[in-house]
mmCIF file of the N, C-alpha and C atoms, coordinates in Angstrom:
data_MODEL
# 
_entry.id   MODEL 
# 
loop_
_atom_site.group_PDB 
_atom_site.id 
_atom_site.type_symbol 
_atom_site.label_atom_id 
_atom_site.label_alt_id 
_atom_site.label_comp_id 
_atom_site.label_asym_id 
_atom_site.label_entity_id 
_atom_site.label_seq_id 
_atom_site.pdbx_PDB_ins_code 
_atom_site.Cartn_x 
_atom_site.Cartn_y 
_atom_site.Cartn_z 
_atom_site.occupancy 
_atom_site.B_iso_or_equiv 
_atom_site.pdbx_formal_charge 
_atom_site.auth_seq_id 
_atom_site.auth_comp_id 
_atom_site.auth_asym_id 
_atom_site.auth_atom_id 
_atom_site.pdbx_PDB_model_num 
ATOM 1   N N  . UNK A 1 1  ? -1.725 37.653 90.859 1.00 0.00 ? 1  UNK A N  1 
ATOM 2   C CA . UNK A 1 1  ? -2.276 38.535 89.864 1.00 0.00 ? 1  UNK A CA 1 
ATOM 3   C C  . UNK A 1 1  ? -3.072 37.705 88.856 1.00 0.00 ? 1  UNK A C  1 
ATOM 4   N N  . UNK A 1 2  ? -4.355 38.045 88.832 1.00 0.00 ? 2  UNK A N  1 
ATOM 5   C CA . UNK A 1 2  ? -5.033 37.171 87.352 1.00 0.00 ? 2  UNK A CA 1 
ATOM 6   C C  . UNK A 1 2  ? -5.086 38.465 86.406 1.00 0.00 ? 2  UNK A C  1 
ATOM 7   N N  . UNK A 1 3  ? -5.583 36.936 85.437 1.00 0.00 ? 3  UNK A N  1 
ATOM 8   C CA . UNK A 1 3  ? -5.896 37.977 83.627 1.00 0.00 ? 3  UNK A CA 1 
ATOM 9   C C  . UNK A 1 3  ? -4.823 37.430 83.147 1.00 0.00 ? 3  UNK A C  1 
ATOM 10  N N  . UNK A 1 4  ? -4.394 37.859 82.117 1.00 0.00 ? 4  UNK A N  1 
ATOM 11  C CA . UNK A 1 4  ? -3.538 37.026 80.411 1.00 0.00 ? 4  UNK A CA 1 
ATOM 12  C C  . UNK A 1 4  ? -2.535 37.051 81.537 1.00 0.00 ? 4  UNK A C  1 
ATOM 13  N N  . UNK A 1 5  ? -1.718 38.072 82.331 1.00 0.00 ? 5  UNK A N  1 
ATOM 14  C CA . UNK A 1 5  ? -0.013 38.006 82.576 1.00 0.00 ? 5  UNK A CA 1 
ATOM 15  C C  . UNK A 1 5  ? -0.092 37.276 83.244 1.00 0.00 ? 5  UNK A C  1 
ATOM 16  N N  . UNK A 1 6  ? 1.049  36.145 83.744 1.00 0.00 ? 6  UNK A N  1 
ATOM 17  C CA . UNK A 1 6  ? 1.562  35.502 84.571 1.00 0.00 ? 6  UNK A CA 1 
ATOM 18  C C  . UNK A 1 6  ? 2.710  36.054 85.543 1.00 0.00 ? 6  UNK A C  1 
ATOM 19  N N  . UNK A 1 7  ? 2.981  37.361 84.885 1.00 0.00 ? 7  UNK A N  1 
ATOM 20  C CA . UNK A 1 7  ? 3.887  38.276 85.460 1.00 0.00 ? 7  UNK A CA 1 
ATOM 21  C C  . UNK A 1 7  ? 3.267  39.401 85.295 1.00 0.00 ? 7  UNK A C  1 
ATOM 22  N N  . UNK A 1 8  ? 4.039  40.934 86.256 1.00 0.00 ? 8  UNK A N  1 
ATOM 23  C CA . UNK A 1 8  ? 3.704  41.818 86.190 1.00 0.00 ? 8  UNK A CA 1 
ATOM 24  C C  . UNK A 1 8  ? 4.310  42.668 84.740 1.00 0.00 ? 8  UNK A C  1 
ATOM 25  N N  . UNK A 1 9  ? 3.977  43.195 83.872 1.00 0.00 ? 9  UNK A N  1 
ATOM 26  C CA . UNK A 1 9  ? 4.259  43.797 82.895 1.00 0.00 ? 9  UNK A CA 1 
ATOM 27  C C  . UNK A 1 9  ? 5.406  44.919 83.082 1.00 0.00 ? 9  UNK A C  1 
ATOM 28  N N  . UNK A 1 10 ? 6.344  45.209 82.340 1.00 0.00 ? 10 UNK A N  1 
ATOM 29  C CA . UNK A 1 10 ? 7.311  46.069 83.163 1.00 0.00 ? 10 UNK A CA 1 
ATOM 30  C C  . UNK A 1 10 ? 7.359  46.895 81.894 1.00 0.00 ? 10 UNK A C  1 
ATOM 31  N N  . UNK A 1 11 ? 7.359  47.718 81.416 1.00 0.00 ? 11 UNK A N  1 
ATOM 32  C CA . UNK A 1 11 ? 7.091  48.921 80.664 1.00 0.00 ? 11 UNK A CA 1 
ATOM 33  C C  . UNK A 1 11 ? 7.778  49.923 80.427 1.00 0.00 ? 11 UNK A C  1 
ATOM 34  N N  . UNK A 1 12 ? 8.103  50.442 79.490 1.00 0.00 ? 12 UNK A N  1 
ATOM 35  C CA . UNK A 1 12 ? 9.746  51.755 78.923 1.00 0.00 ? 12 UNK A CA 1 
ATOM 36  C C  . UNK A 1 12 ? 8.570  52.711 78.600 1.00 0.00 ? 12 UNK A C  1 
ATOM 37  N N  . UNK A 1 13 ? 7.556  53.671 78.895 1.00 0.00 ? 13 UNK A N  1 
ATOM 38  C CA . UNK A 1 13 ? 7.071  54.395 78.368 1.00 0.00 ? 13 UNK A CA 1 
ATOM 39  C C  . UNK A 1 13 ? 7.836  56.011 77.741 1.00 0.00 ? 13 UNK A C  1 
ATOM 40  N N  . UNK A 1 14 ? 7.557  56.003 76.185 1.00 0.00 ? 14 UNK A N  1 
ATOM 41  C CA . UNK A 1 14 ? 8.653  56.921 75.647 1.00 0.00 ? 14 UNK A CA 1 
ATOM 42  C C  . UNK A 1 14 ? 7.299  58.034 74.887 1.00 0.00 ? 14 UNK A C  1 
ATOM 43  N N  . UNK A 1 15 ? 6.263  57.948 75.525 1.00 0.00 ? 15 UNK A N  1 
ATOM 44  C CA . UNK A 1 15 ? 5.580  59.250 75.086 1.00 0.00 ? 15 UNK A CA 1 
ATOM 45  C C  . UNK A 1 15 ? 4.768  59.717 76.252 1.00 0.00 ? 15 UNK A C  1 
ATOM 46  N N  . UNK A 1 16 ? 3.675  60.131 76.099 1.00 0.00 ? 16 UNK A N  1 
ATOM 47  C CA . UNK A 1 16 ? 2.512  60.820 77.020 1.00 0.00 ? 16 UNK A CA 1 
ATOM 48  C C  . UNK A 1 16 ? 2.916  60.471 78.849 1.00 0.00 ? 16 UNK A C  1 
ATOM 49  N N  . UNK A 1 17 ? 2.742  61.695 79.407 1.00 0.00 ? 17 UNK A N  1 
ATOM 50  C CA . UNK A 1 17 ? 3.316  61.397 81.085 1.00 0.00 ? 17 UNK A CA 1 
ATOM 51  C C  . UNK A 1 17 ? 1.796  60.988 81.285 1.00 0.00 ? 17 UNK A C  1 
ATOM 52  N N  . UNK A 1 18 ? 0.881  61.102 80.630 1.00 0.00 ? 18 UNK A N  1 
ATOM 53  C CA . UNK A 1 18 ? -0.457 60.770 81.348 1.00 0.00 ? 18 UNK A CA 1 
ATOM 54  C C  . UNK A 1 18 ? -0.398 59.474 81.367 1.00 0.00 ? 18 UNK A C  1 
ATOM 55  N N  . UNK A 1 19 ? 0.159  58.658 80.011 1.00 0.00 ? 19 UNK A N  1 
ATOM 56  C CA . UNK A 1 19 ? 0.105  56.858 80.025 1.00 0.00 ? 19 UNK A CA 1 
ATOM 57  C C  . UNK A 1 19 ? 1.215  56.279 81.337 1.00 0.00 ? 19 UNK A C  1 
ATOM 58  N N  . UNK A 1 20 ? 2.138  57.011 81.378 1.00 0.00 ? 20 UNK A N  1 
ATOM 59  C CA . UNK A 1 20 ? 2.732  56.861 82.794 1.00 0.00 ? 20 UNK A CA 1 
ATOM 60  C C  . UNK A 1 20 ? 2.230  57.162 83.804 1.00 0.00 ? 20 UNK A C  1 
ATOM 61  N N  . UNK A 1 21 ? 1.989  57.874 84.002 1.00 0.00 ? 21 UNK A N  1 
ATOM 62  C CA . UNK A 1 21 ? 1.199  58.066 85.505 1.00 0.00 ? 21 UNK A CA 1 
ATOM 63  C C  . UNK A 1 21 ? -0.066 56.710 85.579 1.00 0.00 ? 21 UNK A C  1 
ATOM 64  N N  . UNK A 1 22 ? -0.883 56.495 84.481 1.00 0.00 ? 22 UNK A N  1 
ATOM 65  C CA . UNK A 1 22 ? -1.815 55.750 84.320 1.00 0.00 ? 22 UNK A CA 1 
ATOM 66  C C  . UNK A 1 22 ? -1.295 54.298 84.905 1.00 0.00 ? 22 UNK A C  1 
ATOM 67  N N  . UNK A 1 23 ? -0.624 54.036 84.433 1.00 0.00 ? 23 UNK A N  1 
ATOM 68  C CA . UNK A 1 23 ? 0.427  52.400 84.581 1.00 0.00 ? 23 UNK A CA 1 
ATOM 69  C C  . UNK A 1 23 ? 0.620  52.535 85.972 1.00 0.00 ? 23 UNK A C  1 
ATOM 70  N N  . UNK A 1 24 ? 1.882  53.801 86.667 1.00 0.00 ? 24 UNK A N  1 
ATOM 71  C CA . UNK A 1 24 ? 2.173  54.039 87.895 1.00 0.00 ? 24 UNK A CA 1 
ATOM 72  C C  . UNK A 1 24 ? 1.103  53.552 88.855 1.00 0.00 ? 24 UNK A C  1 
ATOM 73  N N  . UNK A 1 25 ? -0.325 54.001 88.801 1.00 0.00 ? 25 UNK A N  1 
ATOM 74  C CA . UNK A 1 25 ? -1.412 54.427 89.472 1.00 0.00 ? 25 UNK A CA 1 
ATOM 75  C C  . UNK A 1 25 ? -2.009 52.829 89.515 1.00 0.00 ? 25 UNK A C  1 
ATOM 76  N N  . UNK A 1 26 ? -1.838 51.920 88.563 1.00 0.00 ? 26 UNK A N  1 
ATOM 77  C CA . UNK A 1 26 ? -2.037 50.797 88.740 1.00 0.00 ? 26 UNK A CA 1 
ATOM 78  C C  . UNK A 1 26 ? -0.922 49.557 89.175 1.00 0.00 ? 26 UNK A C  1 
ATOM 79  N N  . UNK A 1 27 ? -0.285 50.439 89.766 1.00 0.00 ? 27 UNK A N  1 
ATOM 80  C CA . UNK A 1 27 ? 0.949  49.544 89.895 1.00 0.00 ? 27 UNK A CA 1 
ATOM 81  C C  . UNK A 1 27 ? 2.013  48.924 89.348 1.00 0.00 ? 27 UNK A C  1 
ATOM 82  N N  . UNK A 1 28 ? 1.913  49.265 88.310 1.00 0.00 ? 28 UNK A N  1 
ATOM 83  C CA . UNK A 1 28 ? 2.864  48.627 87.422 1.00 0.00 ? 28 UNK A CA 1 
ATOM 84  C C  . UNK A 1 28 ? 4.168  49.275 87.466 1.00 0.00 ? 28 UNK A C  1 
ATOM 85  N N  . UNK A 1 29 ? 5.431  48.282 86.481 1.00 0.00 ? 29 UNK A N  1 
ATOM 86  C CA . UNK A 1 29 ? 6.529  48.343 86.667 1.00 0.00 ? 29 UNK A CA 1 
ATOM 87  C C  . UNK A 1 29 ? 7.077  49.678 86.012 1.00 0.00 ? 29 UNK A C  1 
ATOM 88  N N  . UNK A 1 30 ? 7.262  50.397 85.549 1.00 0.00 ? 30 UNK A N  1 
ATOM 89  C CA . UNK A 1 30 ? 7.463  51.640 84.478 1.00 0.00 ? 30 UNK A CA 1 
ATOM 90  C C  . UNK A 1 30 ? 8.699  52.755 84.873 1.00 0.00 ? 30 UNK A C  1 
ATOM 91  N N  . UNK A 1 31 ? 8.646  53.168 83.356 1.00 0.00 ? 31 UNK A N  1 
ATOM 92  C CA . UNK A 1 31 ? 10.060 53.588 83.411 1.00 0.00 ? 31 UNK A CA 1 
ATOM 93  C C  . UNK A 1 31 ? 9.297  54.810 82.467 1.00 0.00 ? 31 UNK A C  1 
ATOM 94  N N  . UNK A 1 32 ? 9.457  56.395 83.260 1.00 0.00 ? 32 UNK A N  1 
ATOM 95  C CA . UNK A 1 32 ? 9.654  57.346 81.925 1.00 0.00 ? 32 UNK A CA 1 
ATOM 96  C C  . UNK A 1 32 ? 10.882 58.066 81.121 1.00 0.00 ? 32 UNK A C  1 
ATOM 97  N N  . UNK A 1 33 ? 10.659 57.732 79.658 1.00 0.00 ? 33 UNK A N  1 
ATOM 98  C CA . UNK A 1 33 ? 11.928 58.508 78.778 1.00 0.00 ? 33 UNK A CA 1 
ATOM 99  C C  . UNK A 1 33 ? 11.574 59.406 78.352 1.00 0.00 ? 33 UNK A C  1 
ATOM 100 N N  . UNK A 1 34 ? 12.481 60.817 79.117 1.00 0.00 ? 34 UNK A N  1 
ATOM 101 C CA . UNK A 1 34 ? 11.926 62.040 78.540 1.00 0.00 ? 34 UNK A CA 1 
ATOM 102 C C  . UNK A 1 34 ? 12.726 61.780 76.933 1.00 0.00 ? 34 UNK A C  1 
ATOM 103 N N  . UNK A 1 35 ? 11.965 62.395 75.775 1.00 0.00 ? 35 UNK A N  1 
ATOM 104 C CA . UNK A 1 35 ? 12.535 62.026 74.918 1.00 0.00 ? 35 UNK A CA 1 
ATOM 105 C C  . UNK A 1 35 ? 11.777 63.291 73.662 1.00 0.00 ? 35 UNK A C  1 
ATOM 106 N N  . UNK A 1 36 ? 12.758 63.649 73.064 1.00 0.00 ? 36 UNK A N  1 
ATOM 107 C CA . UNK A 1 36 ? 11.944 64.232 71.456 1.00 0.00 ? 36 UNK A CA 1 
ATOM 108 C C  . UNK A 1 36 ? 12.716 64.196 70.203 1.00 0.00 ? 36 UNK A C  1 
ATOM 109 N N  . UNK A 1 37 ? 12.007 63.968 69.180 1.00 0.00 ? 37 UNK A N  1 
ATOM 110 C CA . UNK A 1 37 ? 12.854 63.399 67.995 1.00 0.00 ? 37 UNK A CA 1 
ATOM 111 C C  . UNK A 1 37 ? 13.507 64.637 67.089 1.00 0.00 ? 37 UNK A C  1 
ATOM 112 N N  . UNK A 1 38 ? 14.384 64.651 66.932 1.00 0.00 ? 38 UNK A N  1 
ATOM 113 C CA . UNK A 1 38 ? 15.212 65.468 66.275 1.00 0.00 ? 38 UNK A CA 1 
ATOM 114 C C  . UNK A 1 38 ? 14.881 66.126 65.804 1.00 0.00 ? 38 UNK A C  1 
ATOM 115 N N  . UNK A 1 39 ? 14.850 67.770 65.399 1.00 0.00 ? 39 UNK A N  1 
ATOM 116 C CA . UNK A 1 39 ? 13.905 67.912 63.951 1.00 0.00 ? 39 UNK A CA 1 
ATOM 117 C C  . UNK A 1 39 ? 15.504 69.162 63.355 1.00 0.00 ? 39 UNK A C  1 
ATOM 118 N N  . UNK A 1 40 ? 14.864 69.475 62.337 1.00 0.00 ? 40 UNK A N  1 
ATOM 119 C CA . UNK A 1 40 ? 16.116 70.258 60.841 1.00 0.00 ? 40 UNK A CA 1 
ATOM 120 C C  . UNK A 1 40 ? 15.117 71.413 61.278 1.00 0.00 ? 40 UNK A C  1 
ATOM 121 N N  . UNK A 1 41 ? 15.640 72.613 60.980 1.00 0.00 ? 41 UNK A N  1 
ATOM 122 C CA . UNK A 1 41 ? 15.002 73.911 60.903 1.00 0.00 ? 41 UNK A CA 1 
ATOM 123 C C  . UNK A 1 41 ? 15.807 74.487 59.762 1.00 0.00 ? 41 UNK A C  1 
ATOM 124 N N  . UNK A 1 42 ? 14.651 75.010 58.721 1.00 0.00 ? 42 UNK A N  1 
ATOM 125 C CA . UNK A 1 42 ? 15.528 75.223 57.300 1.00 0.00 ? 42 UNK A CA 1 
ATOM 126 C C  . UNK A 1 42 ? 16.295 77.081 57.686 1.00 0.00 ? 42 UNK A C  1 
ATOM 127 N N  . UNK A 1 43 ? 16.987 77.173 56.229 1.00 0.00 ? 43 UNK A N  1 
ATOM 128 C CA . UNK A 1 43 ? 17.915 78.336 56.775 1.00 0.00 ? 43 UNK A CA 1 
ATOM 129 C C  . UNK A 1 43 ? 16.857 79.348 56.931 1.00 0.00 ? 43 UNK A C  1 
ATOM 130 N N  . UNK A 1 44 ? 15.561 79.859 56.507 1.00 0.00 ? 44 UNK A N  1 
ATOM 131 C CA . UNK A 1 44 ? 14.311 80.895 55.732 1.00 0.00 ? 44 UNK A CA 1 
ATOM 132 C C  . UNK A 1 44 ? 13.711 80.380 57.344 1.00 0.00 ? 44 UNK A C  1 
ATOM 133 N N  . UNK A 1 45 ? 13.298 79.958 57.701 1.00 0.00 ? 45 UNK A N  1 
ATOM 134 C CA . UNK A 1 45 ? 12.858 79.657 59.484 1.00 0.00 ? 45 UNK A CA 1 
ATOM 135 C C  . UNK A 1 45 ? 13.898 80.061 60.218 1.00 0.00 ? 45 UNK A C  1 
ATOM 136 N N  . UNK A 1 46 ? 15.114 79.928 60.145 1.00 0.00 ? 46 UNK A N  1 
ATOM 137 C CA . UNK A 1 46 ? 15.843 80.258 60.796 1.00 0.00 ? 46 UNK A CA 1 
ATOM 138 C C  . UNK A 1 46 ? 16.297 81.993 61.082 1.00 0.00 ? 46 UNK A C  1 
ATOM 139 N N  . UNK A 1 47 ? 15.995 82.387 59.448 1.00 0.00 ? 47 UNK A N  1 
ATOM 140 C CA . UNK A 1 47 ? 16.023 84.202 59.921 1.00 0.00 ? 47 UNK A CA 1 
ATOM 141 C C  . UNK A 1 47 ? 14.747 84.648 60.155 1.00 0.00 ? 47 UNK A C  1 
ATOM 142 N N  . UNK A 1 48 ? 13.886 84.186 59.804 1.00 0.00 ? 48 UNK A N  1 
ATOM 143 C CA . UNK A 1 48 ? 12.579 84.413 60.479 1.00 0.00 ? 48 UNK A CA 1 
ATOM 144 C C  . UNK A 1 48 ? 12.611 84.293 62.078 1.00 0.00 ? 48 UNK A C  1 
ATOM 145 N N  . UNK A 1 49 ? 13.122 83.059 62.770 1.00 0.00 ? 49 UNK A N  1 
ATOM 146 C CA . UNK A 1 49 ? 13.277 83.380 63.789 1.00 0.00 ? 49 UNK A CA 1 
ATOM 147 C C  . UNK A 1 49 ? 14.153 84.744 64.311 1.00 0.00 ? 49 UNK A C  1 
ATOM 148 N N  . UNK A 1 50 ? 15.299 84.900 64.087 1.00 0.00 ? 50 UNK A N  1 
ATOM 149 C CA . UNK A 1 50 ? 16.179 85.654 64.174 1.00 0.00 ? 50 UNK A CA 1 
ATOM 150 C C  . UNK A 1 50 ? 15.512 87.231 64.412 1.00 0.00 ? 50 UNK A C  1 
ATOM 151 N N  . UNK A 1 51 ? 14.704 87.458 63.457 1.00 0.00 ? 51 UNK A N  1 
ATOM 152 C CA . UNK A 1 51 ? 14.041 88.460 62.912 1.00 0.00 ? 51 UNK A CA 1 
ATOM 153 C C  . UNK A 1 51 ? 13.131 89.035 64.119 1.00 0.00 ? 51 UNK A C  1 
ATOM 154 N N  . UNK A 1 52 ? 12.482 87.917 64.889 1.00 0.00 ? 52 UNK A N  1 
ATOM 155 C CA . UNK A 1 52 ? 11.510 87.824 65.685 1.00 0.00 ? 52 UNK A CA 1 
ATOM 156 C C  . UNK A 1 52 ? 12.037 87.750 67.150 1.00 0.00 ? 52 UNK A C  1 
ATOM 157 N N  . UNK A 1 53 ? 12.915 87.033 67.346 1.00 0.00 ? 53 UNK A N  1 
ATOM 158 C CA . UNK A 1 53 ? 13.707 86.872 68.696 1.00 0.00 ? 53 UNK A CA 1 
ATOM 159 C C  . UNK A 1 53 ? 14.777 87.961 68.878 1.00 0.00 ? 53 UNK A C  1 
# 
């Protein structure tokens, strides 16, 4: 393999499936984490939902 690595790059991708597939498609080592960050839903969203669902 030439260019900067001396190794193949091995990769945790934790957002976009397109940057994974991208890596995949070039061979590389990769790993996808389905993943989403926590979120608070206040109590006034919450009967709004209620209201609606």
């Amino acid at each position: 393999m030439e260019g900067i690595y001396k190794e193949k790059p091995a990769v945790a991708n934790l957002g976009i499936r397109l940057f994974y597939d991208a890596l995949e498609a070039q061979d590389c080592e990769c790993t996808q984490i389905e993943w989403m960050p926590p979120y608070k839903q206040t109590e006034e969203i919450d009967e709004l939902l209620d209201e609606f669902l």
